[in-house]
C-alpha positions in Angstrom: 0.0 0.0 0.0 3.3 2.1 -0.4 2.1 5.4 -2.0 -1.3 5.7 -0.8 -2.3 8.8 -0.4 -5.8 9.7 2.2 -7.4 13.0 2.4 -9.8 13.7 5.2 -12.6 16.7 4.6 -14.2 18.3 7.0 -15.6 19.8 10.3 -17.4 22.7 11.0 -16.8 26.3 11.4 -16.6 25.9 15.3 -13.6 26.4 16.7 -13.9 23.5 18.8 -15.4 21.1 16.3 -16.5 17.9 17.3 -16.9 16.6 13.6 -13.2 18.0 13.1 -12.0 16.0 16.1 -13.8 12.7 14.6 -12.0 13.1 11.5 -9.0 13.4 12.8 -9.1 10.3 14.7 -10.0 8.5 11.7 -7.8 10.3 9.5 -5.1 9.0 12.2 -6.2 5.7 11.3 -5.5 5.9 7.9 -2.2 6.9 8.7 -1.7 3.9 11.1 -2.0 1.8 8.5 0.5 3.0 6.1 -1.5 5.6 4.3 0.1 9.5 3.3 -2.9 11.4 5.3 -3.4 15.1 5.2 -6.9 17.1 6.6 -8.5 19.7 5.1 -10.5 21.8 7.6 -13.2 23.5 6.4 -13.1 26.2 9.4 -9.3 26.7 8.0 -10.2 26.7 4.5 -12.4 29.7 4.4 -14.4 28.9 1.2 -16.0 31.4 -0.8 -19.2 30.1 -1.1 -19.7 28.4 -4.3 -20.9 29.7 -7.6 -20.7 29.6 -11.4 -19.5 32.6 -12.2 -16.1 31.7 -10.0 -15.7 28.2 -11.9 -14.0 29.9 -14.8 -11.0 31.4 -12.4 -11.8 29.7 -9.2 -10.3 31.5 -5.8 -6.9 29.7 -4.8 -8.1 27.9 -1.6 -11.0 26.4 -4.2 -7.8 25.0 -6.6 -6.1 23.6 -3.3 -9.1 22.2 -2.3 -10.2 20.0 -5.4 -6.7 19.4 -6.4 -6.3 17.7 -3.1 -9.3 15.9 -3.2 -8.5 14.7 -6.8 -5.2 13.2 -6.1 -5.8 11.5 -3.3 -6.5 7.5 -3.7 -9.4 7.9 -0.8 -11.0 10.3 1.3 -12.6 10.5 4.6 -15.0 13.0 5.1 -16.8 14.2 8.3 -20.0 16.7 9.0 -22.0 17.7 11.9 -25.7 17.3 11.7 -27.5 20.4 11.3 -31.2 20.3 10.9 -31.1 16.8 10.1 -28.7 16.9 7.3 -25.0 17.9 6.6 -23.9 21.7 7.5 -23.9 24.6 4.7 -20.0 24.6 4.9 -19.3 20.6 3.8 -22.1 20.7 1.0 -20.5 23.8 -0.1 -17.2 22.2 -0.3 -18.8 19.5 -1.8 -20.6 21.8 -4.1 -17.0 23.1 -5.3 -15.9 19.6 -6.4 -18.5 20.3 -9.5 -15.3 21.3 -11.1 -14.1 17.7 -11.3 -16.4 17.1 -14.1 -13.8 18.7 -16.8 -10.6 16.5 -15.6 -10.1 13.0 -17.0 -11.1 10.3 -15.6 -14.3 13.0 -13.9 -15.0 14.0 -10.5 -13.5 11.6 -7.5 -13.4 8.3 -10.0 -13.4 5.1 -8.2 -12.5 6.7 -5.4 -12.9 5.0 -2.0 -14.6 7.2 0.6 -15.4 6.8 4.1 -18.0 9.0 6.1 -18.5 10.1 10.0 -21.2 12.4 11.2 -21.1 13.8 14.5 -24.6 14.4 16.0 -26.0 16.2 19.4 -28.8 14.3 19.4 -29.2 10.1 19.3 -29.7 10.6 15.6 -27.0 10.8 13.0 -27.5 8.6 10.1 -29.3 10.8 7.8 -26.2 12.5 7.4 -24.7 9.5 6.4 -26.8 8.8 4.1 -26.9 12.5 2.7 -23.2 12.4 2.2 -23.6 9.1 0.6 -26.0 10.8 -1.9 -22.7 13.0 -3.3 -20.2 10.5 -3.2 -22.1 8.5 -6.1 -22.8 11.4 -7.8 -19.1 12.3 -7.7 -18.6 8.8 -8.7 -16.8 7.7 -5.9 -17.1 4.5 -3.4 -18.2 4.6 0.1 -17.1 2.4 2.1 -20.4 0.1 3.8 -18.5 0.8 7.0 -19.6 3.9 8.3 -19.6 5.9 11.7 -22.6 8.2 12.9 -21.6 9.5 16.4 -24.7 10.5 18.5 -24.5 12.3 21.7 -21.5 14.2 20.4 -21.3 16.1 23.4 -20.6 13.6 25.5 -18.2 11.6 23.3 -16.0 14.4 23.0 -14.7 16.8 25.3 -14.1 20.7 24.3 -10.2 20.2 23.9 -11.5 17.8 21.2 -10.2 14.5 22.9 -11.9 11.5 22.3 -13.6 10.4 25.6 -15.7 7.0 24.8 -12.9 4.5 23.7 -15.8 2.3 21.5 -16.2 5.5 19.1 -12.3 5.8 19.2 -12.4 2.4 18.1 -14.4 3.0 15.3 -13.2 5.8 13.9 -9.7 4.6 13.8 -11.4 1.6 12.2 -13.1 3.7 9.4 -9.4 4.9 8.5 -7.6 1.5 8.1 -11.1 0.0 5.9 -10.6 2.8 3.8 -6.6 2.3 3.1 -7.5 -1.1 2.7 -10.4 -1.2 0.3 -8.2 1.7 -1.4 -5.1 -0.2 -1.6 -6.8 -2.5 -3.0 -8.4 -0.8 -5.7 -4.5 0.4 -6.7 -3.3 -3.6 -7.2 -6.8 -4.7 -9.1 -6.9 -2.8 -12.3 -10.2 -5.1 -13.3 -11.8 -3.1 -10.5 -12.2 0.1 -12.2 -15.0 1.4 -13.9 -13.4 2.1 -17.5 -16.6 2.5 -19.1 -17.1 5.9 -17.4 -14.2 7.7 -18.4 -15.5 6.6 -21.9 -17.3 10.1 -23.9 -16.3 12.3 -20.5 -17.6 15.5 -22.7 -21.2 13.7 -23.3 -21.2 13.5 -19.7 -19.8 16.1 -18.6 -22.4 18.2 -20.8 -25.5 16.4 -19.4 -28.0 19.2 -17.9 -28.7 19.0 -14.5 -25.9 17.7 -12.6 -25.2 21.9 -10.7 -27.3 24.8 -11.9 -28.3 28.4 -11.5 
């Protein structure tokens, strides 16, 4: 798995982000097992929120942001439930990754991605399943193994430490399943989906994949 390389995306724009703290546990995972790891924060970032009129000369921190995601062989990414789905700051990062589209093969191809919400309440999966929603549509893989924290409060404390050792667990978990499934999408040529980077402009030109 020499060569690996995982990116971890996310957080909130609290300073003391309990979705951050969860990714980074993970993201230390990935590390653990052999993977080249680096987080992108969104509080850090400071994204312009997205729109079409930038895609033509997109901000610098926008370039960093889907080059980073592009390269990397798998991601983890990590929101805080707001309302009952993922906070305005990760879709808009997600959002940003519409630029993909143009580069060959498109968007995050047949790459492996593994997801974390981090929840006040006992809910959490809806998150999940919202970011899972992108990740196809970015034509990427999510991992089945997935991590909804509930009770986030409770699991972390304010300096961001991890304080129930099952979700440590977990988490750290998350980031060796995906440098593993990753790794092994790197050896296994037979598992990539050639006939999508087939006619990228038809695709790329369908209607309806980010408007207005």
């Amino acid at each position: 798995m020499a060569g690996l390389r995982i990116v971890g995306l996310g957080g909130s724009l609290r300073e003391a982000s309990r979705s951050r703290a969860a990714l980074a546990v993970a993201v230390n995972g990935a590390s653990a097992a052999g993977a080249s790891v680096e987080l992108l924060d969104l509080r850090e970032l400071g994204l312009p929120m997205y729109s079409a009129a930038l895609e033509a000369d997109p901000p610098a921190v926008v370039r960093t942001l889907i080059d980073t995601c592009y390269e990397a062989d798998g991601m983890l990414w990590s929101s805080p439930m707001y309302n009952g789905s993922v906070s305005g700051s990760f879709k808009n990062a997600i959002d940003w990754l519409h630029l993909l589209g143009t580069r060959e093969p498109p968007y995050l191809h047949d790459e492996v991605i593994g997801l974390i919400s981090a929840a006040g309440g006992t809910q959490g999966l809806q998150v999940v399943n919202t970011m899972e929603f992108s990740v196809r549509s970015l034509r990427g893989w999510a991992v089945p193994y997935v991590v909804p924290v509930p009770r986030a409060t409770r699991v972390f404390a304010e300096s961001g430490a991890v304080q129930d050792e099952l979700v440590e667990q977990q988490l750290h978990m998350l980031g060796e399943e995906v440098v593993r499934v990753a790794e092994r999408f790197s050896r296994d040529a037979t598992l990539h989906r050639q006939a999508e980077c087939d006619d990228t402009a038809e695709r790329v030109a369908t209607p309806g994949l980010v408007s207005g």
